[in-house]
C-alpha positions in Angstrom: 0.4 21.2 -4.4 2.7 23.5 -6.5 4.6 22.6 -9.8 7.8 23.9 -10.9 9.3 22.1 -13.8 10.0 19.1 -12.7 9.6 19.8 -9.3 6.4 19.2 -7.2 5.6 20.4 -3.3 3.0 19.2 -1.5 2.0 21.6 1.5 0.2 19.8 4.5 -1.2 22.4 6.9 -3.3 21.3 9.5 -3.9 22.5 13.2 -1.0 22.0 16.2 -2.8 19.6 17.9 -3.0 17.0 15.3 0.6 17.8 13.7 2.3 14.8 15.2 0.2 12.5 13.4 0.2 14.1 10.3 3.8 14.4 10.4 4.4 9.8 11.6 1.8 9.9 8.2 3.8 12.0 5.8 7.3 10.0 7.2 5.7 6.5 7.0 4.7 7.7 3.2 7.9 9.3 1.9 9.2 6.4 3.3 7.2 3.9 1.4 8.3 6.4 -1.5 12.2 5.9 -0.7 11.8 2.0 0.3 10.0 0.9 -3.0 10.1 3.6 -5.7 13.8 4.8 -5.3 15.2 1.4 -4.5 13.1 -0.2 -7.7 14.6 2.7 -10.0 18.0 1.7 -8.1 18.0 -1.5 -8.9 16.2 -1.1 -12.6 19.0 0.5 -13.8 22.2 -1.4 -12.4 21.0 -4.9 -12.8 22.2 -6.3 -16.2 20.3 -9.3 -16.6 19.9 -10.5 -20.1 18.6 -13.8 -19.8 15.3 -12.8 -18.3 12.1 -11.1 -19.9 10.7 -7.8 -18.7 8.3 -9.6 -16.6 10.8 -11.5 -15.3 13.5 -8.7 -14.5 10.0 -6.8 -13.3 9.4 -9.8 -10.9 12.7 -10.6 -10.0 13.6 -6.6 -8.7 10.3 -6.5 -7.0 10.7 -8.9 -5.2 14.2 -7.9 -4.5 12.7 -4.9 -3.1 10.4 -6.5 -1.0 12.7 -8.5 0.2 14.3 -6.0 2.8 11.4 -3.5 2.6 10.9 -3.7 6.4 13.7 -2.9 7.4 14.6 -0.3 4.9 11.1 1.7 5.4 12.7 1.6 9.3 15.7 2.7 8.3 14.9 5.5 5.8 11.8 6.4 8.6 14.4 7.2 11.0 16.5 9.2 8.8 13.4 11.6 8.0 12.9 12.6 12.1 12.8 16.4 12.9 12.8 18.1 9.5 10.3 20.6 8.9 10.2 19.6 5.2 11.3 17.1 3.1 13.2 16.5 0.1 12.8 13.1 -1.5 16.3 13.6 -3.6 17.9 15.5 -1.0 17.1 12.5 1.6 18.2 10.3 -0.8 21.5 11.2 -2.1 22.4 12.6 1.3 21.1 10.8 4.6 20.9 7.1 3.2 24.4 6.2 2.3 24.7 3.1 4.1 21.5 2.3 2.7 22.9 2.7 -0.8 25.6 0.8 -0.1 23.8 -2.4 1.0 21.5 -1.6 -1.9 24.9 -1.6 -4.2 25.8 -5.1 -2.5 22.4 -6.7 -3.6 23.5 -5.5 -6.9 26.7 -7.3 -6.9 25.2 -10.2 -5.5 22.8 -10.9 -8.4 24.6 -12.4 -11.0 24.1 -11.9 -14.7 23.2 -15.2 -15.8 20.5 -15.3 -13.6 18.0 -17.6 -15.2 14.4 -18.5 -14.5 14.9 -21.1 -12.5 17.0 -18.9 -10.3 14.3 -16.2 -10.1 11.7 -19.4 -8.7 14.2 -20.5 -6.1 14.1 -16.9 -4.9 10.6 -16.1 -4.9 9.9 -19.7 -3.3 12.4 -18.5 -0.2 10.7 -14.9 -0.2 7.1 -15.7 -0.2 8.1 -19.0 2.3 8.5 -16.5 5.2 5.3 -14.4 4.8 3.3 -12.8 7.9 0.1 -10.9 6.7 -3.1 -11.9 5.9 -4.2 -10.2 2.6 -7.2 -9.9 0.5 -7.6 -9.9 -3.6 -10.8 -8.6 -4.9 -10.7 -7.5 -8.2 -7.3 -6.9 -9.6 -6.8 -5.1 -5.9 -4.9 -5.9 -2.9 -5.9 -5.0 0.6 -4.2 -5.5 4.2 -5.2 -7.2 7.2 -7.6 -4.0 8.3 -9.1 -4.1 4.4 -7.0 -0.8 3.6 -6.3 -1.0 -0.3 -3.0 -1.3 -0.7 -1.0 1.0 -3.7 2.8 0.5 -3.4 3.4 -1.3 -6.1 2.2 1.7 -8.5 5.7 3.4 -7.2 7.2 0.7 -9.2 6.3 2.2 -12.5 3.9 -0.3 -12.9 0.6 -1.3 -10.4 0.2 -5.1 -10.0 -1.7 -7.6 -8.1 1.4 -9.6 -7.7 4.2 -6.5 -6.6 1.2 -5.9 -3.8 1.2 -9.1 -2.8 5.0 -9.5 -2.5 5.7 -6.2 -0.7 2.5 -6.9 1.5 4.9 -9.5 2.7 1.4 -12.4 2.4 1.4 -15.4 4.5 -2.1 -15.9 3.6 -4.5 -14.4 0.7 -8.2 -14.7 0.1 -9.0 -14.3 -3.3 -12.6 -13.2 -3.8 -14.4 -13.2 -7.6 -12.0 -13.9 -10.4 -8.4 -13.1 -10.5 -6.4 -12.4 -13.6 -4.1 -15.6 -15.5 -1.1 -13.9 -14.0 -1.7 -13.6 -10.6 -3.6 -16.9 -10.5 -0.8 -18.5 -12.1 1.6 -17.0 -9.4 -0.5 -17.7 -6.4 -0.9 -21.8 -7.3 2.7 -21.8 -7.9 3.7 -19.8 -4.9 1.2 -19.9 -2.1 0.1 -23.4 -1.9 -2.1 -23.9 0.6 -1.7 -20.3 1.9 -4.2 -19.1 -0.8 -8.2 -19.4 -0.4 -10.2 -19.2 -3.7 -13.5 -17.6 -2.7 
Protein backbone atom coordinates (compact mmCIF):
# COMPACT_ATOMS: atom_id res chain seq x y z
CA UNK A 1 0.00 0.00 0.00
CA UNK A 2 1.40 3.43 -1.01
CA UNK A 3 0.23 6.93 0.00
CA UNK A 4 0.35 9.96 -1.92
CA UNK A 5 -1.65 12.88 -0.54
CA UNK A 6 -4.74 11.98 -0.80
CA UNK A 7 -4.26 9.16 -2.94
CA UNK A 8 -3.83 5.53 -1.81
CA UNK A 9 -2.75 2.24 -4.08
CA UNK A 10 -3.06 -0.95 -3.01
CA UNK A 11 -0.71 -3.55 -5.01
CA UNK A 12 -1.93 -7.20 -5.11
CA UNK A 13 0.75 -9.48 -6.43
CA UNK A 14 0.30 -12.90 -6.32
CA UNK A 15 1.29 -15.96 -8.64
CA UNK A 16 -0.42 -16.53 -12.39
CA UNK A 17 -2.12 -19.39 -11.46
CA UNK A 18 -4.22 -17.91 -8.82
CA UNK A 19 -4.66 -14.36 -10.53
CA UNK A 20 -8.19 -14.97 -11.76
CA UNK A 21 -9.41 -15.25 -8.40
CA UNK A 22 -7.73 -12.62 -6.93
CA UNK A 23 -8.79 -10.44 -9.69
CA UNK A 24 -13.28 -11.82 -9.38
CA UNK A 25 -11.98 -10.78 -5.39
CA UNK A 26 -10.60 -7.32 -5.89
CA UNK A 27 -13.78 -6.59 -8.63
CA UNK A 28 -16.52 -8.01 -6.26
CA UNK A 29 -14.78 -5.53 -3.59
CA UNK A 30 -14.27 -2.24 -5.48
CA UNK A 31 -17.52 -3.03 -6.36
CA UNK A 32 -19.01 -3.25 -2.96
CA UNK A 33 -16.86 0.12 -2.69
CA UNK A 34 -18.81 1.80 -5.76
CA UNK A 35 -22.38 0.15 -4.87
CA UNK A 36 -22.46 1.36 -1.17
CA UNK A 37 -19.82 3.97 -0.37
CA UNK A 38 -19.95 6.14 -3.55
CA UNK A 39 -23.76 5.79 -4.01
CA UNK A 40 -24.23 6.70 -0.03
CA UNK A 41 -21.93 9.84 -0.52
CA UNK A 42 -24.15 10.36 -3.74
CA UNK A 43 -27.11 10.39 -2.25
CA UNK A 44 -25.87 12.23 1.25
CA UNK A 45 -25.17 15.08 -0.48
CA UNK A 46 -28.22 15.69 -2.98
CA UNK A 47 -31.01 14.67 -0.80
CA UNK A 48 -32.55 17.73 1.02
CA UNK A 49 -34.61 16.41 3.52
CA UNK A 50 -35.31 18.59 6.47
CA UNK A 51 -37.90 17.01 8.21
CA UNK A 52 -35.92 13.98 9.20
CA UNK A 53 -33.08 13.58 12.00
CA UNK A 54 -29.61 12.31 11.13
CA UNK A 55 -30.61 8.93 12.00
CA UNK A 56 -33.38 9.16 10.12
CA UNK A 57 -31.73 10.69 6.84
CA UNK A 58 -28.90 7.93 7.91
CA UNK A 59 -31.60 5.15 7.75
CA UNK A 60 -33.60 6.41 5.12
CA UNK A 61 -30.34 6.62 2.33
CA UNK A 62 -29.16 3.38 3.57
CA UNK A 63 -31.66 1.73 2.90
CA UNK A 64 -32.06 3.60 -0.33
CA UNK A 65 -28.88 2.10 -1.09
CA UNK A 66 -29.70 -1.27 -0.33
CA UNK A 67 -32.42 -1.07 -2.05
CA UNK A 68 -30.85 -1.61 -5.67
CA UNK A 69 -27.54 -2.85 -4.28
CA UNK A 70 -27.80 -6.08 -6.28
CA UNK A 71 -28.13 -5.02 -9.14
CA UNK A 72 -25.84 -2.04 -9.03
CA UNK A 73 -22.79 -4.25 -7.55
CA UNK A 74 -23.70 -6.33 -11.10
CA UNK A 75 -23.69 -3.55 -12.93
CA UNK A 76 -20.59 -1.62 -11.69
CA UNK A 77 -18.83 -5.52 -11.53
CA UNK A 78 -19.20 -5.64 -15.18
CA UNK A 79 -17.93 -2.30 -15.91
CA UNK A 80 -14.58 -3.15 -13.96
CA UNK A 81 -13.74 -6.41 -16.50
CA UNK A 82 -10.30 -6.46 -18.16
CA UNK A 83 -8.43 -3.54 -16.54
CA UNK A 84 -5.18 -4.19 -15.21
CA UNK A 85 -5.77 -1.60 -12.54
CA UNK A 86 -8.30 0.29 -11.18
CA UNK A 87 -9.29 3.60 -10.35
CA UNK A 88 -12.24 4.06 -7.99
CA UNK A 89 -12.89 7.89 -9.27
CA UNK A 90 -11.81 7.21 -12.67
CA UNK A 91 -14.54 4.24 -12.74
CA UNK A 92 -16.83 6.30 -11.34
CA UNK A 93 -17.05 9.49 -13.07
CA UNK A 94 -16.27 7.72 -16.29
CA UNK A 95 -17.80 4.02 -16.91
CA UNK A 96 -21.06 4.45 -14.73
CA UNK A 97 -23.08 7.14 -16.33
CA UNK A 98 -26.16 5.35 -16.67
CA UNK A 99 -25.71 4.33 -13.30
CA UNK A 100 -25.58 7.95 -12.14
CA UNK A 101 -28.31 8.69 -13.91
CA UNK A 102 -30.71 6.23 -12.28
CA UNK A 103 -28.99 7.20 -9.09
CA UNK A 104 -30.04 11.05 -10.00
CA UNK A 105 -33.72 9.66 -10.65
CA UNK A 106 -33.96 8.15 -7.07
CA UNK A 107 -32.98 11.58 -6.09
CA UNK A 108 -35.79 13.28 -7.77
CA UNK A 109 -38.04 10.78 -6.67
CA UNK A 110 -37.58 11.36 -2.90
CA UNK A 111 -39.45 14.15 -2.04
CA UNK A 112 -38.52 16.81 0.52
CA UNK A 113 -41.19 16.55 2.90
CA UNK A 114 -40.43 13.16 3.44
CA UNK A 115 -41.65 12.44 6.91
CA UNK A 116 -41.20 9.56 9.29
CA UNK A 117 -43.97 7.86 8.52
CA UNK A 118 -42.80 7.88 4.96
CA UNK A 119 -39.41 6.49 5.82
CA UNK A 120 -41.54 3.29 7.84
CA UNK A 121 -43.63 2.62 4.72
CA UNK A 122 -40.39 2.25 2.84
CA UNK A 123 -38.41 0.18 5.10
CA UNK A 124 -41.65 -2.04 5.66
CA UNK A 125 -41.66 -2.63 1.61
CA UNK A 126 -37.67 -3.06 1.65
CA UNK A 127 -37.15 -5.43 4.44
CA UNK A 128 -40.72 -7.31 3.20
CA UNK A 129 -38.81 -8.91 0.25
CA UNK A 130 -35.70 -10.15 2.11
CA UNK A 131 -33.71 -13.49 1.02
CA UNK A 132 -30.71 -14.26 3.46
CA UNK A 133 -30.47 -15.76 6.49
CA UNK A 134 -28.18 -13.63 8.79
CA UNK A 135 -26.70 -13.85 12.19
CA UNK A 136 -26.28 -10.96 15.03
CA UNK A 137 -23.82 -11.63 17.72
CA UNK A 138 -22.53 -8.93 19.40
CA UNK A 139 -23.09 -5.62 17.64
CA UNK A 140 -21.92 -7.87 14.41
CA UNK A 141 -23.53 -9.10 11.41
CA UNK A 142 -22.61 -12.27 9.64
CA UNK A 143 -23.95 -14.08 6.31
CA UNK A 144 -25.43 -17.28 5.59
CA UNK A 145 -21.67 -19.03 5.56
CA UNK A 146 -20.89 -16.93 9.15
CA UNK A 147 -18.56 -14.48 7.17
CA UNK A 148 -18.63 -11.05 9.18
CA UNK A 149 -20.05 -8.78 7.20
CA UNK A 150 -18.44 -4.89 6.97
CA UNK A 151 -20.26 -2.88 4.28
CA UNK A 152 -21.97 -0.74 6.23
CA UNK A 153 -18.53 0.89 7.60
CA UNK A 154 -18.33 2.37 3.73
CA UNK A 155 -21.23 4.36 4.84
CA UNK A 156 -19.22 6.57 7.14
CA UNK A 157 -20.67 4.99 9.82
CA UNK A 158 -20.62 0.79 10.88
CA UNK A 159 -24.00 -0.39 12.07
CA UNK A 160 -25.83 -3.43 12.96
CA UNK A 161 -28.78 -2.17 11.28
CA UNK A 162 -27.02 -0.79 7.61
CA UNK A 163 -25.59 -4.65 7.68
CA UNK A 164 -28.64 -5.96 8.08
CA UNK A 165 -30.38 -3.90 5.41
CA UNK A 166 -27.73 -4.32 2.71
CA UNK A 167 -27.44 -8.01 3.75
CA UNK A 168 -30.78 -7.97 2.19
CA UNK A 169 -32.21 -10.40 5.65
CA UNK A 170 -35.18 -12.51 5.29
CA UNK A 171 -34.34 -14.13 8.53
CA UNK A 172 -31.81 -13.05 11.58
CA UNK A 173 -30.78 -14.97 14.63
CA UNK A 174 -29.81 -12.80 17.25
CA UNK A 175 -27.49 -14.40 19.78
CA UNK A 176 -26.56 -12.66 23.41
CA UNK A 177 -27.85 -9.08 23.71
CA UNK A 178 -28.40 -6.66 21.08
CA UNK A 179 -28.25 -2.94 21.42
CA UNK A 180 -31.90 -0.63 22.03
CA UNK A 181 -31.45 0.41 18.39
CA UNK A 182 -31.23 -2.54 16.48
CA UNK A 183 -33.65 -4.36 18.89
CA UNK A 184 -36.04 -1.72 18.48
CA UNK A 185 -35.66 -1.99 14.51
CA UNK A 186 -35.86 -5.76 14.31
CA UNK A 187 -39.45 -6.03 16.54
CA UNK A 188 -40.68 -3.35 14.36
CA UNK A 189 -39.41 -4.66 11.15
CA UNK A 190 -38.74 -8.35 11.16
CA UNK A 191 -41.67 -9.81 12.92
CA UNK A 192 -41.53 -13.20 13.01
CA UNK A 193 -38.47 -13.27 10.78
CA UNK A 194 -36.19 -12.56 13.82
CA UNK A 195 -35.10 -15.38 16.49
CA UNK A 196 -33.93 -14.08 19.90
CA UNK A 197 -31.38 -16.63 21.08
Amino acid sequence: MERDGDFTEIAVKTERAYCPYVRRFVEENVADVIAVGYKYAFFEKRLCLPLLTATEKRLLITALVAADFKEDKSYVARRLCGFESYSLDGVFHFRLKELKKRWEGVVEYVPTDMGASSIESFLEFLTEDGESKLFLKGGKVYDEEYRLLSRSALTGKASAVGEILLGGAGQIYCFGETDEETRDFLKKYYVGRVVFC
